[in-house]
C-alpha positions as CSV (number, residue, x, y, z in Angstrom):
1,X,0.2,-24.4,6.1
2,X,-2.0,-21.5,4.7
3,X,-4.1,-21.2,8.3
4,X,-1.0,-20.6,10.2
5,X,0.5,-18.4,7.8
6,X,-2.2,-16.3,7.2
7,X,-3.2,-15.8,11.4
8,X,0.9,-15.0,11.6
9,X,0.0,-12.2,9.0
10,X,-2.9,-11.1,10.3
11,X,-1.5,-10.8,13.6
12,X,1.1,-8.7,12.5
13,X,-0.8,-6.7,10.0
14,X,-3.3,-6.0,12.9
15,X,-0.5,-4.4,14.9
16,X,1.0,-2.4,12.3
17,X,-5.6,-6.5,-4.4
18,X,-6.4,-8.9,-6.9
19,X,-4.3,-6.8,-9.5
20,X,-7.2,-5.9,-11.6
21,X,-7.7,-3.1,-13.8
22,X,-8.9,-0.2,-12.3
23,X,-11.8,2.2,-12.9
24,X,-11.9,5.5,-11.9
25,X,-9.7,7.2,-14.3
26,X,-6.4,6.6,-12.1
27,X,-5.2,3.6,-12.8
28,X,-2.4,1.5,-11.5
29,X,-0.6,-0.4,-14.4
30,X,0.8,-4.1,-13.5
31,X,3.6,-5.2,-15.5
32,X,3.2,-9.0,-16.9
33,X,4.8,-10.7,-14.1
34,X,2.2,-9.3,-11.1
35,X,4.8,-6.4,-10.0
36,X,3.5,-3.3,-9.5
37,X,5.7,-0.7,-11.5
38,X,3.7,2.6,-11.0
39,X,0.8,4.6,-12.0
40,X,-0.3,6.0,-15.7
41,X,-1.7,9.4,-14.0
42,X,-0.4,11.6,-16.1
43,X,-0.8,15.0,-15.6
44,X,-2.8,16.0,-12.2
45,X,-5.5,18.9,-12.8
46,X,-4.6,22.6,-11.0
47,X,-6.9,21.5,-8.0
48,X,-5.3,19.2,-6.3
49,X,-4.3,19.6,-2.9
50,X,-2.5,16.7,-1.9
51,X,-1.2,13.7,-4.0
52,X,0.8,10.1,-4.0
53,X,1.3,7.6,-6.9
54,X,3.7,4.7,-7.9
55,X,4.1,1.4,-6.3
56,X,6.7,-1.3,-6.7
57,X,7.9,-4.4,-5.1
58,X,10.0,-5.2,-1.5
59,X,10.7,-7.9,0.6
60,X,10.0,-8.1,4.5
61,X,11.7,-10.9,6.9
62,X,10.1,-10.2,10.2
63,X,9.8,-14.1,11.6
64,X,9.1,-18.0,10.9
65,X,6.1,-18.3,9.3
66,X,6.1,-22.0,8.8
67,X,7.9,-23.2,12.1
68,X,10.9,-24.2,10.4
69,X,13.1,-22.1,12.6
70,X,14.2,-19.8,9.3
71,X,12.5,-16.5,8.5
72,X,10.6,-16.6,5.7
73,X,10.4,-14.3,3.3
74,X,6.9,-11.6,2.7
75,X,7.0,-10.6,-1.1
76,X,5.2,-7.3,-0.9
77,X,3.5,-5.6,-4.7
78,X,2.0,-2.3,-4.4
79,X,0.6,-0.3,-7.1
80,X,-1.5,3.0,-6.1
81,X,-3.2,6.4,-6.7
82,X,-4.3,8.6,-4.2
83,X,-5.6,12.2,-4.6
84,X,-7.4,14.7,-2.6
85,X,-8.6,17.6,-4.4
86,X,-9.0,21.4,-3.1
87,X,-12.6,20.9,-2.7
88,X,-12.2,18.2,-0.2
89,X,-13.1,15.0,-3.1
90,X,-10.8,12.0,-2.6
91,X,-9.8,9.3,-5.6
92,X,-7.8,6.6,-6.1
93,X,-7.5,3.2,-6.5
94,X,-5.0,0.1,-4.4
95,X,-3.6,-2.7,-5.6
96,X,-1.9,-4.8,-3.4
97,X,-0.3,-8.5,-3.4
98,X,1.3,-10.4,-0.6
99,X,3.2,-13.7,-0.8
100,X,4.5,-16.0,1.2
101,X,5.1,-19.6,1.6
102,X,4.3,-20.6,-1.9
103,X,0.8,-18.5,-1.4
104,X,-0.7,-15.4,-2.9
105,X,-3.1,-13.0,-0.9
106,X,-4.4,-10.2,-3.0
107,X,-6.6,-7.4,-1.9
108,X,-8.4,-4.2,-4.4
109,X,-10.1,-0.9,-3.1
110,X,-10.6,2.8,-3.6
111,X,-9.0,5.3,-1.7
112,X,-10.9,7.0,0.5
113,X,-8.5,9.1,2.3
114,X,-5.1,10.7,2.0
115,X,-2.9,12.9,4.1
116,X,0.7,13.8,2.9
117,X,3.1,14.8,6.1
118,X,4.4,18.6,6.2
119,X,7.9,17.3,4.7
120,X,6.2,16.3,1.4
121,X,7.7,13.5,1.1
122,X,5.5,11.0,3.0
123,X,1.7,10.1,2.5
124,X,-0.7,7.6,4.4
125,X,-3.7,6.4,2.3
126,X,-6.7,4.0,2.4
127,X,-9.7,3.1,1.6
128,X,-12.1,-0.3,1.9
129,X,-11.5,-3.7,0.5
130,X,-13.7,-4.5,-2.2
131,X,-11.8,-7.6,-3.7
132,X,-9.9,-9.8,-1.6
133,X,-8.9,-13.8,-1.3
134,X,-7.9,-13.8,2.2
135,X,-11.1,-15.0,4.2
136,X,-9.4,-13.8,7.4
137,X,-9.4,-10.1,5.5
138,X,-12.5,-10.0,4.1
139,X,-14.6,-7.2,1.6
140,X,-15.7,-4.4,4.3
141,X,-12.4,-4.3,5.8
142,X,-10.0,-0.9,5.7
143,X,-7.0,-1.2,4.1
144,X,-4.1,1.6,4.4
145,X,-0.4,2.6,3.9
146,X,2.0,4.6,4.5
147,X,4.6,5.5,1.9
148,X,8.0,7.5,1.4
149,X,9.2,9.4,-1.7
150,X,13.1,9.8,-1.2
151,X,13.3,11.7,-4.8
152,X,14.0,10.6,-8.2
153,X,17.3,9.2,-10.1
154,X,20.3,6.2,-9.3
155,X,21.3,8.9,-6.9
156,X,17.9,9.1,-4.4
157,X,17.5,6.3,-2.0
158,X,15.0,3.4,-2.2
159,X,11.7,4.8,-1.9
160,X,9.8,3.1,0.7
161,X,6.6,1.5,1.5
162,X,4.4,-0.1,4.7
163,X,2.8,-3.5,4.7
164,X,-1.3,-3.0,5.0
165,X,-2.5,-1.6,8.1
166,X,-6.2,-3.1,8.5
167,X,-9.0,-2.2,10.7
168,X,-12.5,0.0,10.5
169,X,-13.3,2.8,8.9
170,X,-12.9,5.2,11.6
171,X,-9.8,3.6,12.2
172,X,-8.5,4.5,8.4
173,X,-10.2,8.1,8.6
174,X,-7.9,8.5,12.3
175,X,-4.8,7.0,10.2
176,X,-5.1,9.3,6.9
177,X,-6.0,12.5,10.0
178,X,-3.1,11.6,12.3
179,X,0.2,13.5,12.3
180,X,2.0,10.9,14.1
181,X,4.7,9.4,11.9
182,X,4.9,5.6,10.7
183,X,6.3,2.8,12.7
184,X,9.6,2.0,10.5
185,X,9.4,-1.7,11.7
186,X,6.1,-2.4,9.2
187,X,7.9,-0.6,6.3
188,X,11.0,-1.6,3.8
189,X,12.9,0.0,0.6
190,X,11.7,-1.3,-2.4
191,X,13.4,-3.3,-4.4
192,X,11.9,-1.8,-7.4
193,X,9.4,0.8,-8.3
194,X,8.9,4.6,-8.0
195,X,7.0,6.7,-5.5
196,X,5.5,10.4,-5.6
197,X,4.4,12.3,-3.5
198,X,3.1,15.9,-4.0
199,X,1.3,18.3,-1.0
């Protein structure tokens, strides 16, 4: 069952984080159940030029995984930092968690790049894979996002967030680069969880 759920993921990941502690200084913070429920970052130096931080959990139901003829369910856990400083320097860490069909696929790297859309209100970030239990996504590979901040209180609407995009790294540093906005079919509201985005 894992081989054909994990090419149907790949497949659509393609088309489109062991939840360790981090360490560079920007930290995502788990809570004891594996959901990501933001970032510690505190407060962000005067040179930053462009920011995103948060995570949380959602749900995606985009097909049959197992061949049952009922969609099954893709539990999604994203905890992040992403920062690009004035001088050009980019940190951060990811922290992501997918799981479905009884299964857990977990996947850990710095950020490498981040751009925040005019609006500021959405950011695309990624970076490599340096911890992952997927063999079909191994270490090497570029992971990256894209993620909405809809503002804060009951009021706002969900925040939202994409499933990984994976590919290269030339194919990260065009994502972060590109202007072109996010395919709304790889992304969800979040169940729980904040997102912010500065820049």
């Amino acid at each position: 069952m894992r081989t054909k759920a994990v090419n149907y993921l790949a497949a659509v990941l393609v088309t489109s984080v062991a939840l360790l502690a981090c360490d560079d200084g920007l930290p995502t913070q788990p809570d004891a159940d594996g959901a990501a429920i933001g970032t510690q970052l505190g407060a962000l130096p005067k040179n930053v030029a462009a920011s995103a931080k948060g995570g949380g959990t959602w749900v995606l139901n985009i097909g049959d995984l197992d061949g049952d003829g009922v969609a099954d369910p893709i539990v999604n856990i994203l905890g992040f930092t992403a920062v690009r400083y004035e001088d050009g320097r980019v940190q951060g860490q990811i922290e992501y968690k997918q799981k479905a069909l009884g299964e857990s696929f977990e996947f850990h790297g710095p950020v490498t790049c981040i751009g925040v859309y005019d609006d500021g209100t959405r950011a695309k970030f990624g970076g490599p894979i340096t911890r992952s239990n997927d063999p079909t996504i191994p270490v090497g590979v570029f992971m990256w996002f894209t993620v909405v901040d809809n503002g804060q209180g009951a009021s706002a609407d969900p925040d939202r967030s994409s499933i990984l995009g994976i590919g290269d790294e030339q194919a990260n540093e065009d994502f972060c680069a590109s202007d072109a906005p996010p395919n709304p079919i790889f992304s969800a509201d979040l169940t729980s969880g904040n997102i912010t985005v500065a820049g």
